[in-house]
N, C-alpha and C positions, 0 to 999 in steps of 0.2 A: 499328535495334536497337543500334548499337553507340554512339548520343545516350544510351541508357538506361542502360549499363551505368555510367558513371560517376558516376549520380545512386545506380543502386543499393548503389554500394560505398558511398557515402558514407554514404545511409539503415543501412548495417549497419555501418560505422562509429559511429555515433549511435547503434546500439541497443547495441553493444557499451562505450560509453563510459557508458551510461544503465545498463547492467549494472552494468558494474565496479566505477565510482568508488563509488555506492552501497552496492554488495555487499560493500566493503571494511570501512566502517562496520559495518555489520550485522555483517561476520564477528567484528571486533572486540567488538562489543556481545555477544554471542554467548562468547567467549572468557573475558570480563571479567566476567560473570554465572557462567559456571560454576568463576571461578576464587575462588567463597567470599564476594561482596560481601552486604552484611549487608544482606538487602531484604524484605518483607513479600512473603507468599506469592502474592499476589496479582499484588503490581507486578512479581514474577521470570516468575509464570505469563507476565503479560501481555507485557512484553518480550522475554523465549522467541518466545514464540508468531508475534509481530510482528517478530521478525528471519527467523523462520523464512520465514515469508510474503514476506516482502520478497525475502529470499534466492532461494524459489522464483520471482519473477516473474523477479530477475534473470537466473535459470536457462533460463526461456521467452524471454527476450529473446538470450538468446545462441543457442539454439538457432533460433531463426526469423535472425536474422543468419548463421547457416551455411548455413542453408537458403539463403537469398536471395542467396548469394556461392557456392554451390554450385549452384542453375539456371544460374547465368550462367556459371562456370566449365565447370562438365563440359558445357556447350554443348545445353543439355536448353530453355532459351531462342529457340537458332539454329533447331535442330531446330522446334521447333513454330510458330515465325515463318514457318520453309520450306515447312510443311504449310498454314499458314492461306494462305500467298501461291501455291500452288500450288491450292487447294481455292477463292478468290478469285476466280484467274484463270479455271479452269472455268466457274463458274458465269457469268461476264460475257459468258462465250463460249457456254453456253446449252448444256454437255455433263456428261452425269457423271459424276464422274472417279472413280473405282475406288481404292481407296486401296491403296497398295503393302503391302507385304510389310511386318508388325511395327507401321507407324503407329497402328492401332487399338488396339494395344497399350501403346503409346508414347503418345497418349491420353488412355488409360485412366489410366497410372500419371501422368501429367503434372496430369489434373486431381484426383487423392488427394493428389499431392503439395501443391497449390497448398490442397487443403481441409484439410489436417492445417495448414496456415501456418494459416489461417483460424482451425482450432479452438486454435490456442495464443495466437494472438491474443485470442481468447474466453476464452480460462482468463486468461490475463492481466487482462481488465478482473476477471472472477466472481473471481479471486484481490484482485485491488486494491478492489472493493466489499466481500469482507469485511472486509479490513483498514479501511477506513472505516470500517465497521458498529464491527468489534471498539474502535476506536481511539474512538468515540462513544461507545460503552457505559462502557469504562475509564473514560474523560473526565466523564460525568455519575455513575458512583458516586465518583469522588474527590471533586465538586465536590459530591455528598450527603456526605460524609465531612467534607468540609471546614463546611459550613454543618450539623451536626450537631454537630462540635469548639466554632464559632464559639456556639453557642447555649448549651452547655453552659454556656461559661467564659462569659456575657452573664448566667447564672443562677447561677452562682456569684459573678458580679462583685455583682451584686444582693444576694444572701442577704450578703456581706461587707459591703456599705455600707450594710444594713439594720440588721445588728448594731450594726456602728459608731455609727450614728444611735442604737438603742436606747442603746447604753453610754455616748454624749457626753451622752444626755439626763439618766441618771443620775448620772453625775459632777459634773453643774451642779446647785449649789444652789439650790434655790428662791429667790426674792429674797420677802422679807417683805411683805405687805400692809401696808396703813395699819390697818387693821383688828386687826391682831394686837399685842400687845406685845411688844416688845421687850425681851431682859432684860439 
């Protein structure tokens, strides 16, 4: 048990550095949008939104790193080590063993704790698949936005070097046939 604990600090180390450093960003993003930058309703939506998101997942990764440095600490870890190797030994020994006083309770709350890690785990990813989704959707209307500006000015570029054409052709005097006199 105690090989495991200094892998686990370290995994919420990590989740807590994957929080942070990130989250700082975002806060700033966050701060800098609402302090008046001059942005299309859209790109401020989308930004918002996308700090938000990010910001939350940071928030589930700090929470599942207390969690994970919190079994180990208040010894909720030890405890159920004790139980499994105690509930282990019975069984090898072909008895069965009666569980004391409060374990069934202990548990009980041992394995919600471990599923609530679980379900924030899972909001984590369903949080970071919308951000994809949302960050793809942004992504392919600006790049319609963009190839829709590009066309425009491609038909406008045209209608200008049409005229143009028209007007040099005007300008240019005809040159005289042999056929015509000259005076």
């Amino acid at each position: 048990m105690d090989a495991i604990l200094p892998s686990a600090l370290l995994l919420a180390l990590l989740l807590v550095l994957l929080a942070v450093i990130p989250g700082i960003g975002q806060w700033r993003q966050l701060r800098n949008l609402h302090s008046g930058v001059a942005l299309a309703s859209e790109d401020y939506t989308y930004l918002r939104n996308r700090a938000r998101r990010r910001l939350l997942n940071g928030l589930f990764m700090l929470v599942i790193a207390g969690m994970l440095v919190g079994t180990y600490l208040s010894g909720m870890e030890a405890r159920a080590s004790d139980i499994a190797s105690k509930s282990e030994a019975a069984l090898k020994a072909g008895v069965v063993r009666e569980r004391e006083a409060g374990e069934r309770e202990f548990l009980q709350f041992y394995a919600a704790y471990w599923i609530a890690v679980l379900m924030l785990v899972f909001a984590i990813m369903t949080v970071a698949v919308v951000d994809f989704w949302s960050t793809r959707r942004y992504a392919m209307a600006q790049l319609k936005r963009i190839r829709e500006d590009q066309e425009v000015r491609l038909r406008r570029d045209l209608e200008v070097y049409r005229m143009q054409r028209v007007n040099d052709r005007m300008r240019t005097p005809s040159t005289p046939s042999e056929d015509e006199p000259i005076d």
